[in-house]
C-alpha positions as CSV (number, residue, x, y, z in Angstrom):
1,X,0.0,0.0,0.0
2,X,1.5,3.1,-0.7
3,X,2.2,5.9,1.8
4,X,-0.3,8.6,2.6
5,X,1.9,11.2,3.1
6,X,2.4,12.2,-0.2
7,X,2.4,15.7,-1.4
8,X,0.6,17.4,-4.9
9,X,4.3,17.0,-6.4
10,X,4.5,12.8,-5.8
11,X,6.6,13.9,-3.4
12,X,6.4,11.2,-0.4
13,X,7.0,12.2,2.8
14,X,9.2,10.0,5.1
15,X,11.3,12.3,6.8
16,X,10.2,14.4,10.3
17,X,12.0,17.0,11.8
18,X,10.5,17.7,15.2
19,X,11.6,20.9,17.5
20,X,11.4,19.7,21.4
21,X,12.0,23.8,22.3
22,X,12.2,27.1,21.2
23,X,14.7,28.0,24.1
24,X,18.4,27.5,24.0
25,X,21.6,28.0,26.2
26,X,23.4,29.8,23.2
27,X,22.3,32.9,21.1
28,X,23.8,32.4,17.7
29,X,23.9,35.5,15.6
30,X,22.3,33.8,12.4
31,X,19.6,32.2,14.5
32,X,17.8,34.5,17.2
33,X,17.8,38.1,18.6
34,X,20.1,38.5,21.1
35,X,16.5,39.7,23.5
36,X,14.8,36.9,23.1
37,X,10.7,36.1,24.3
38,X,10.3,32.4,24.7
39,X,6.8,30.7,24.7
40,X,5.5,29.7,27.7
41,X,5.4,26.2,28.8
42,X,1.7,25.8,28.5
43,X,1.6,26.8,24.5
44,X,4.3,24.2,23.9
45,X,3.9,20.7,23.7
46,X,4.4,18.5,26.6
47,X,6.5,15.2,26.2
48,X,3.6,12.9,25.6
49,X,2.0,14.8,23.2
50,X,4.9,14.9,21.0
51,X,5.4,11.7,21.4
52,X,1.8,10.7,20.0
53,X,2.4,13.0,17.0
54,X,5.8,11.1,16.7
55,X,3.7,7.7,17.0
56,X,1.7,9.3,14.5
57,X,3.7,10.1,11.5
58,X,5.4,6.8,12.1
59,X,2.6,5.0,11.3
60,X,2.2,6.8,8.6
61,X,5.0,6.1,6.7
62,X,7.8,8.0,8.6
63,X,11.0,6.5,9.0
64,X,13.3,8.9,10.5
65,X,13.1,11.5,12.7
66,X,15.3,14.4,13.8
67,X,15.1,16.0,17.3
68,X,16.1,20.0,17.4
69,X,15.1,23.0,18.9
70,X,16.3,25.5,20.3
71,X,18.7,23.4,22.1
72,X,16.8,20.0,22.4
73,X,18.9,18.4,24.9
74,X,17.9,21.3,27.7
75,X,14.3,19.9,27.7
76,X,13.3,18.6,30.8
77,X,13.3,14.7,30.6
78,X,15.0,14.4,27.0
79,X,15.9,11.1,27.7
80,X,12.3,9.8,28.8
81,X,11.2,10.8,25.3
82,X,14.0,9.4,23.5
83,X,13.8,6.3,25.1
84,X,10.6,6.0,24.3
85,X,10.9,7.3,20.2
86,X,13.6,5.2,19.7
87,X,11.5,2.3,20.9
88,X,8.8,3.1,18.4
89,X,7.9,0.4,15.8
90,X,8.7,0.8,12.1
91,X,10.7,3.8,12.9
92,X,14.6,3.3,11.2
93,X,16.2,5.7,12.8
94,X,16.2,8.5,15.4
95,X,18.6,11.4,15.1
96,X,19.4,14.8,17.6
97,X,20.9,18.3,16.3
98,X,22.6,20.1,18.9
99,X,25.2,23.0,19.8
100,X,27.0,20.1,21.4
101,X,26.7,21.9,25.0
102,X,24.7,19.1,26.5
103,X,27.0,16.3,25.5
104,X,29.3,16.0,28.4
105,X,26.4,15.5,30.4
106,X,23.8,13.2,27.9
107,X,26.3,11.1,25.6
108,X,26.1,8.1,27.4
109,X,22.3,8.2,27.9
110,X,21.8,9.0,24.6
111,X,24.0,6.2,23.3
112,X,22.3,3.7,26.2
113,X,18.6,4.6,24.7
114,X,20.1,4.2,20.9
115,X,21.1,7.5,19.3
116,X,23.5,6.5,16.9
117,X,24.0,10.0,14.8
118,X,24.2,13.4,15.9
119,X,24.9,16.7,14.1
120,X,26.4,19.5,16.0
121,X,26.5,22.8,15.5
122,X,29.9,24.4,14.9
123,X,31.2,28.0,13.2
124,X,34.8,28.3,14.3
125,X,37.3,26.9,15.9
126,X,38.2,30.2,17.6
127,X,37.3,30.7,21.2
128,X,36.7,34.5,20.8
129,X,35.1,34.3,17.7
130,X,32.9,31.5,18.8
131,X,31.5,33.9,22.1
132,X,30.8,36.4,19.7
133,X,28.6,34.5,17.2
134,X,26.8,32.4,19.8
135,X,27.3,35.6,22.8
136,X,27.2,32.9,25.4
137,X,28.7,29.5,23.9
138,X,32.0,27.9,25.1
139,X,34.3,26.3,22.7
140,X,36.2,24.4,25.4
141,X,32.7,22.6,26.4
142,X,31.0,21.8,22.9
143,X,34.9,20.0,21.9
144,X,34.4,18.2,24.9
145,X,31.5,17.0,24.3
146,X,32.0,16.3,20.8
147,X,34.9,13.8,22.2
148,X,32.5,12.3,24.8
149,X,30.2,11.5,22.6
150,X,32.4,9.5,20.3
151,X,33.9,7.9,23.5
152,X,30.5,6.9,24.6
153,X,30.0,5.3,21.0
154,X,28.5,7.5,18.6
155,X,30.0,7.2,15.7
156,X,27.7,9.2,13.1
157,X,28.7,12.7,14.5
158,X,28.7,15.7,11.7
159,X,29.9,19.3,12.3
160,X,27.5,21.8,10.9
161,X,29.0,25.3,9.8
162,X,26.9,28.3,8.8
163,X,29.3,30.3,7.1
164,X,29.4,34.3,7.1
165,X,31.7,36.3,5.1
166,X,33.6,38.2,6.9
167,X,33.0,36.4,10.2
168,X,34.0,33.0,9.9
169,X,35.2,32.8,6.1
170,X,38.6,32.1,7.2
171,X,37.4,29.2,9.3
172,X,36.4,26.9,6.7
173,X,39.7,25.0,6.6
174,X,40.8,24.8,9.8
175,X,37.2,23.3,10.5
176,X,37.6,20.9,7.7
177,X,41.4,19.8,9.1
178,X,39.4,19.3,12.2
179,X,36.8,17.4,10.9
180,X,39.9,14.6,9.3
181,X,41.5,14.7,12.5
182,X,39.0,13.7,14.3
183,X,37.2,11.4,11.9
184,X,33.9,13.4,12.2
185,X,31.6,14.6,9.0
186,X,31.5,18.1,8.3
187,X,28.5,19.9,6.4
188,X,28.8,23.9,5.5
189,X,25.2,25.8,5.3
190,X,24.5,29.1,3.2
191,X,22.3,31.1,5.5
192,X,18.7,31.5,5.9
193,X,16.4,34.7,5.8
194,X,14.7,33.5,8.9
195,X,13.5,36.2,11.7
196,X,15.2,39.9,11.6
197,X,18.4,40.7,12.9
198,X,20.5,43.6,13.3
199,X,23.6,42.1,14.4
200,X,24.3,41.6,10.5
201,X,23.3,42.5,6.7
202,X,22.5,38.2,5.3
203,X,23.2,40.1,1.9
204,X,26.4,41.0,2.7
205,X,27.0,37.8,4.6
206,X,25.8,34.8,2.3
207,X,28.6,32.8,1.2
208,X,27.4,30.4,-1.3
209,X,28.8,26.6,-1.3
210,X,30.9,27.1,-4.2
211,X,32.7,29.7,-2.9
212,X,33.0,27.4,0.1
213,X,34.1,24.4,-1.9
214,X,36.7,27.1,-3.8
215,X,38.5,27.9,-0.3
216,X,38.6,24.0,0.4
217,X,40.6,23.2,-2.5
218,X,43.0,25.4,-1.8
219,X,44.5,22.9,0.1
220,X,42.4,19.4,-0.9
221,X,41.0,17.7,-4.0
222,X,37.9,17.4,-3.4
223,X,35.5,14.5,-5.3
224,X,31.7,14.4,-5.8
225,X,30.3,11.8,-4.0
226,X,27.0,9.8,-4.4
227,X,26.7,9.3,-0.7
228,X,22.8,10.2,0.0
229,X,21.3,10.7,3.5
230,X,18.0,11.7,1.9
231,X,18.5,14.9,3.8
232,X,19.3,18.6,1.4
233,X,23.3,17.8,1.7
234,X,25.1,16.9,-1.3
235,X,28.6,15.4,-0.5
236,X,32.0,15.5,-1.6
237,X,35.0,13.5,-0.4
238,X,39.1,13.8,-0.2
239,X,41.5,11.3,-1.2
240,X,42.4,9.3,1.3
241,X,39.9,10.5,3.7
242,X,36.7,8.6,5.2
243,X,34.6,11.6,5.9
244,X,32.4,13.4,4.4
245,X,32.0,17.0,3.2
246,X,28.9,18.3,2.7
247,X,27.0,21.1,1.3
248,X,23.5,22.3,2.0
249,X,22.4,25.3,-0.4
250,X,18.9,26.9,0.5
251,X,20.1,29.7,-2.1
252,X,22.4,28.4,-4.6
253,X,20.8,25.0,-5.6
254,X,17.4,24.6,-4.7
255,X,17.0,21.2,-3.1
256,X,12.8,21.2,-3.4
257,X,12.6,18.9,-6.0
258,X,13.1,15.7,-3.9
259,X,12.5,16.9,-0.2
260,X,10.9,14.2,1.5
261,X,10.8,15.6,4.9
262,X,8.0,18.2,7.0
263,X,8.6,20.0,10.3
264,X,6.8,20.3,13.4
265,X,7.7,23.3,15.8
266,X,8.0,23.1,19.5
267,X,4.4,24.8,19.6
268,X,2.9,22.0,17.6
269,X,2.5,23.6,14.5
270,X,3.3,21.3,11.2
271,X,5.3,23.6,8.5
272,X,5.4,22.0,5.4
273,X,8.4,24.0,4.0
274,X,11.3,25.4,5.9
275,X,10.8,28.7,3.6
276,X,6.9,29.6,4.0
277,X,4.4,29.6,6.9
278,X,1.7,27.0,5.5
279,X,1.2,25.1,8.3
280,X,-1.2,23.2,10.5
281,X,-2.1,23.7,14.3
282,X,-1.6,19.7,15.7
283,X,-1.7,21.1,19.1
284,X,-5.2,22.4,19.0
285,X,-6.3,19.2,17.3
286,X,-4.4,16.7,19.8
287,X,-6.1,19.2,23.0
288,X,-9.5,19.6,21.3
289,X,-10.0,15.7,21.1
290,X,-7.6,13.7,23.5
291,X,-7.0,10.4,22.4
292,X,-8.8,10.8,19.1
293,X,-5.7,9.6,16.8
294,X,-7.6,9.5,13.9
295,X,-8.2,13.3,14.3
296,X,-4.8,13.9,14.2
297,X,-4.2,11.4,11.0
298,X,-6.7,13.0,9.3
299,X,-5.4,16.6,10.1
300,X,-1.4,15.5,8.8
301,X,-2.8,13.5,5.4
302,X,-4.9,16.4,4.7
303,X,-2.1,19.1,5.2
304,X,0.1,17.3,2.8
305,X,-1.9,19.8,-0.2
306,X,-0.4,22.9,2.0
307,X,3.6,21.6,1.1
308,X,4.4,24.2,-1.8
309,X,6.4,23.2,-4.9
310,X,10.0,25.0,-3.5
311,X,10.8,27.6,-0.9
312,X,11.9,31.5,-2.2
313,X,14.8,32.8,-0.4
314,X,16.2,36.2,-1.3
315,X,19.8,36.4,-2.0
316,X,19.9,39.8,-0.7
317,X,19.2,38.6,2.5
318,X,16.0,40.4,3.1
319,X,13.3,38.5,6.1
320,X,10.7,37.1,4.3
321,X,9.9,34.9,7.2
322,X,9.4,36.3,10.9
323,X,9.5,33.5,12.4
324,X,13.5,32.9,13.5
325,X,15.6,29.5,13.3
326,X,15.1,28.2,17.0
327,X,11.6,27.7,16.4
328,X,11.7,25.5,14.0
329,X,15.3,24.1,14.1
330,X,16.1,24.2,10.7
């Protein structure tokens, strides 16, 4: 039988990202105002209710599902749920995105309960640098934890870099000998025109993946690789090397053709595309008829006709979306 989560493209949708918060213990420049206002705990939803929208999608045809925020790994009883998710019949695999703060503290119980792959976030390599694009991050601790979480077994760790010009341009290789070092993945990201700043001009910031891939081999070969994660990154590999190099490119090649995946935000709102604001309220439907779960079915197969054909970001920079990063985790 084929899936019902399948868009008005024959796009079929087997891929969840799911935001556990909107609140986080860094304040990265590309991703929030520095004065933030947080939801309160009452308009978010609580760890059971995700966890029936997570039962949910899985049975309808969702294999793999990636936990983010904010910072997911501050929400109270993280390991409960993930216990729980990565228990959850017919679902392949369970994945976390984090700043890598947590990890000291959550590698083992995170490896215990099954995580096998986490992506952390990581601009520079620089310990001044890194305070002043996350204005409260430590270096020191997200290295560590990066290291305890390959010592407690987790071998599928990836680096993500946002790069900026003129912030961390000059980062991109030492982040890439970093990444061979210490046999870890590494993916760079063009930014996105999510929520307004003023800490930065994106137009004047955007450096595009081929400008990226440009610095890279000015010291290694890189090769194209077929390596598919049926995620937006396309990879690339050095001679010699095991890991991979990725490039996710929101701006410079529009990835909408294949995307197979759909978001839900820490306030229980489905988003069909990362780039627009259709969405679906699965917090009012799960509160308006408790235990109903063919309510909620109904209410994800139905907004699969919201999912537009591709997102439209502007290479200038300019917000087209208020909404900013930590609520929807990328």
């Amino acid at each position: 039988m084929s899936s019902p989560l399948v868009d008005r493209f024959g796009r079929k949708i087997t891929y969840l990202r799911f935001s556990l918060t909107d609140r986080c213990d860094f304040r990265c420049v590309y991703c929030m105002a520095e004065d933030m206002t947080f939801l309160p705990r009452q308009k978010i939803l609580g760890l059971e209710e995700i966890l029936q929208v997570a039962e949910t999608f899985v049975s309808l045809g969702v294999k793999k599902i990636r936990l983010t925020g904010g910072e997911p790994l501050i929400r109270h009883n993280v390991i409960w749920l993930i216990e729980r998710l990565t228990a959850l019949p017919g679902l392949d695999e369970l994945l976390i995105t984090s700043n890598g703060s947590q990890l000291v503290k959550y590698a083992p119980a995170l490896a215990k309960a099954g995580i096998k792959r986490i992506n952390v976030s990581l601009d520079t390599l620089d310990p001044t640098e890194f305070k002043q694009l996350t204005r409260t991050g430590n270096i020191e601790k997200v290295l560590a934890g990066i290291h305890a979480a390959q010592q407690a077994g987790i071998e599928g760790i990836k680096l993500n870099v946002v790069v900026m010009k003129g912030r961390n341009q000059h980062q991109i290789l030492p982040l890439v000998d970093y990444a061979l070092a210490n046999k870890v993945d590494i993916s760079f990201i063009e930014e996105m025109p999510l929520g307004a700043i003023s800490e930065h001009q994106r137009g004047l910031t955007l450096c595009t993946s081929e400008e990226v891939r440009d610095i890279i081999q000015q010291q290694y070969q890189l090769m194209s690789s077929a390596y598919e994660t049926n995620g937006p990154s396309r990879y690339w590999q050095i001679p010699g090397y095991q890991n991979k190099i990725g490039f996710i490119s929101p701006h410079s090649h529009n990835f909408c053709g294949d995307c197979n995946r759909v978001r839900v935000t820490a306030e229980g709102k489905l988003l069909l595309c990362l780039g627009n604001e259709h969405s679906a309220d699965l917090k009012n439907i799960i509160r308006r008829y408790p235990g109903e779960q063919d309510k909620l079915r109904e209410t994800i197969i139905t907004a699969m006709d919201l999912k537009p054909e591709r997102h439209y970001f502007d290479p200038t920079g300019d917000v087209q979306l208020v909404r900013f990063m930590n609520m929807t985790g990328g």
